[in-house]
Structures are given as C-alpha cells and as structure tokens.
N, C-alpha and C positions, 0 to 999 in steps of 0.2 A: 386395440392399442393405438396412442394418436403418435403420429407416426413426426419426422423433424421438420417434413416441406408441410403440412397441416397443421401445426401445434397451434393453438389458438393465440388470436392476434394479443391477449392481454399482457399473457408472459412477455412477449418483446417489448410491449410499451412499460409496462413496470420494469423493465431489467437495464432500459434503456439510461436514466440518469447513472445507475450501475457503472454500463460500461463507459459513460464518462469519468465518472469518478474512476476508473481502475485505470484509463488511459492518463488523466490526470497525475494521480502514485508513480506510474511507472515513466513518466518525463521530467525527469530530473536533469539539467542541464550536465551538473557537477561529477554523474558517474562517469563519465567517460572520461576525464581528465582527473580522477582522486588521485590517483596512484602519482600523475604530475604534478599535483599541490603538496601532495606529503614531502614531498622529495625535496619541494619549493622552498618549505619553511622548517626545513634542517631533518626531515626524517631519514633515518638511516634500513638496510635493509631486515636487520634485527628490531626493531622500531614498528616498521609496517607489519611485522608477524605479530608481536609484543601486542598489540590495539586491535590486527584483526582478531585472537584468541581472545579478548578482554570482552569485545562487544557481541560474538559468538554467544561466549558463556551466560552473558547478560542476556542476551536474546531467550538462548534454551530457557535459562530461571522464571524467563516472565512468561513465556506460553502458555503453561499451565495454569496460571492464575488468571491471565487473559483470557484462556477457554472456559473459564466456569464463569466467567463476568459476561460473554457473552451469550451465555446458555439463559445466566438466571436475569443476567439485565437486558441487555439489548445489541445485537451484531450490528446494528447502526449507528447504534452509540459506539461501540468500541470501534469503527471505522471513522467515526469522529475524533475520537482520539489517537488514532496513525494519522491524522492527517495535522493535529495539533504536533504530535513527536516529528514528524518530516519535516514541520516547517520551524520547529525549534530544532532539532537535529542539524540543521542545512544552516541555521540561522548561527548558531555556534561554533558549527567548522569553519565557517566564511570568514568570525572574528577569531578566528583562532590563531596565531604565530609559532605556537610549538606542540610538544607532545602532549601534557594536559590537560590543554582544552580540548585541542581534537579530539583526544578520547574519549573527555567526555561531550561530545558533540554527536559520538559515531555510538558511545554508548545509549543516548536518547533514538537516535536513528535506530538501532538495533529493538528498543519497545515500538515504532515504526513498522517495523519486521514483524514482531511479533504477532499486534495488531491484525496486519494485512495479512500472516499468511493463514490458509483454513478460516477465515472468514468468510471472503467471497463465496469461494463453493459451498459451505453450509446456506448462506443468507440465497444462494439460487437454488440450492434444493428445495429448500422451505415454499420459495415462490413458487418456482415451479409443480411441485408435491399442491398446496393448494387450488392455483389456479386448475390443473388438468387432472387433478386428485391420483398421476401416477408420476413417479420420477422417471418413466422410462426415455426422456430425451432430455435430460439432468446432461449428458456428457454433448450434446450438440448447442446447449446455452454456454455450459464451463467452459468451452471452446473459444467463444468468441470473447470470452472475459480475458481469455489467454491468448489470444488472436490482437486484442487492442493493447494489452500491456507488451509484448513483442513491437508490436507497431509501434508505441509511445518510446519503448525504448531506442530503437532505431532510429526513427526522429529526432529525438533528444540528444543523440549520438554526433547526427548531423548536424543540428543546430547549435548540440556545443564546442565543435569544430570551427564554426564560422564567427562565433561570440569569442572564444579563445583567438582566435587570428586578430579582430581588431579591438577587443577590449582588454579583460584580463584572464588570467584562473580562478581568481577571488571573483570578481565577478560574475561568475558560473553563479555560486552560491548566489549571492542575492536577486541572481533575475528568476534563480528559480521557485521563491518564496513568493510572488502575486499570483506565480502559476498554478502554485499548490493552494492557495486561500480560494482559488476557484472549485475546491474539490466542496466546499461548506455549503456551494451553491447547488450542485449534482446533488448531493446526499441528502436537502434539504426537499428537493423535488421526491425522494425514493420513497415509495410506502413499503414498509420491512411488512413479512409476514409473522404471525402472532405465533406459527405452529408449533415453535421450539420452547414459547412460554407458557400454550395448554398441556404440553408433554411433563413440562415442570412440574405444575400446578398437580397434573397426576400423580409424580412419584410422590409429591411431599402428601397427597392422601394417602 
C-alpha cells in the first residue's frame, strides 16, 4: 500500500494547478463583508432570509443535474463553469442596488456552489485511483484542497478588511472578478483523468 509521505511525485504535480484553482474559488474578497452590503443597499433582516432560502433551493435543484453533466461530460468542464457562475455571480451583486438583482446575482453564485461542491473530491479521486492505481491516500490529497480553500478564505477575509477600510464594499466585488478569471489559467494547466468517462462508456454497454 503507497503509503502519504511516498505517494508518487506525479499525483502532486497534476493536483497542483488544482489546488490553485481551489485557493482561487475560495478568495472572494466580498464574503466577508456580504451581510454589510445587504444591509448597505436597503436589505432588511426578513430580506437576508428571503434570498438566503431562494439561492439554497436553487443550489439543491441544480446538483443533481450538475452531477450527471460531470460524470458524462467532463469535471473540468463543470469546474469551468463555477468559475464562469463566481465571476458573473459577484459581477451582478456589485451592480446590484436592491433586492432583485441581488438575488438574482446570489442565485447564479449558488450554481457556483453547485459546481464546486463534490467535484473537487471526485476529479482527485479519479487522479489519484489512476496515477497509484489505489485511492488509499484519496483523504491525504482531499486534505490539502481543503487546507488551501480555508487558507484562501482567511486571506480573503483579511484582505477584504483592508480594501473595505480605504476603498469601498461595492468594491469588494469587482476586485474580486480578475482574481477569479485567474482560476481559467489553473484549470487550463490541469489534465483531468479519463476514469469516470471509461466507467460511463461501460454501463452504457
């Protein structure tokens, strides 16, 4: 059994554009001051419930059609596309001035969600299952995808602390759309494994 300090050097170089692109997702300038922008441009605390349940539900709806899209077409592609919904998502709350658009700003963020979540961990099982032909150190790679999105988020926390002090909250949003168009560059570097599409190929025999 290859063990997490020996796993072979491949897995980390492919996984590597990965954990950019995952630290990318989870640095959003705007989380940490949402709840202050809502508040900013007239949301009430019936309001913030109202839009968080709206984009919830929209989230649940779309997983399931997102999991078969990534099964039968590509988890790379559909990581392509959280990173198009983040940066339209963010791009629509920023112009946004009241309840409407936000929501529907926070609803494209929510197929974002979608997206992003149970991708990652299939798309490194698959590589990892391939390169070492065992998943048994699947939860020592999952780790540090979830090691760099904690990170990103904390950063992002900090940095939109100091961007809020001398710029704006509006603000927040549009500095964090070049950061997220950098995810197009990570994910461009990533070679997806094929294994989830020979498994296809088998049932539809």
């Amino acid at each position: 059994m290859t063990s997490t300090l020996t796993a072979p050097p491949p897995v980390k170089a492919r996984l590597r554009p990965l954990y950019a692109t995952g630290f990318i997702h989870g640095f959003a300038l705007w989380y940490a001051v949402e709840k202050l922008f809502m508040k900013q441009i007239g949301f009430n605390d019936f309001l913030i419930t109202i839009v968080t349940i709206t984009y919830i539900v929209e989230m649940t709806a779309a997983n399931i059609p997102l999991g078969v899209l990534a099964d039968r077409w590509s988890r790379k592609g559909v990581l392509y596309l959280a990173t198009f919904a983040l940066i339209a998502g963010t791009l629509i709350c920023g112009l946004s001035h009241g309840f409407w658009m936000y929501a529907a700003g926070l609803s494209v963020w929510g197929v974002f969600y979608a997206c992003y979540a149970g991708t990652y961990d299939s798309v490194i099982y698959d590589v990892v299952l391939e390169e070492t032909g065992s998943a048994d150190t699947f939860e020592h790679w999952f780790g540090r995808v979830q090691m760099y999105d904690s990170v990103a988020f904390i950063t992002g926390a900090l940095a939109s602390a100091v961007v809020a002090n001398f710029v704006s909250l509006r603000a927040e949003f549009f500095l964090t759309i070049p950061l997220t168009c950098c995810a197009f560059l990570t994910l461009r570097r990533f070679r997806e494994s094929t294994l989830h599409k020979q498994a296809e190929r088998e049932r539809l025999r």
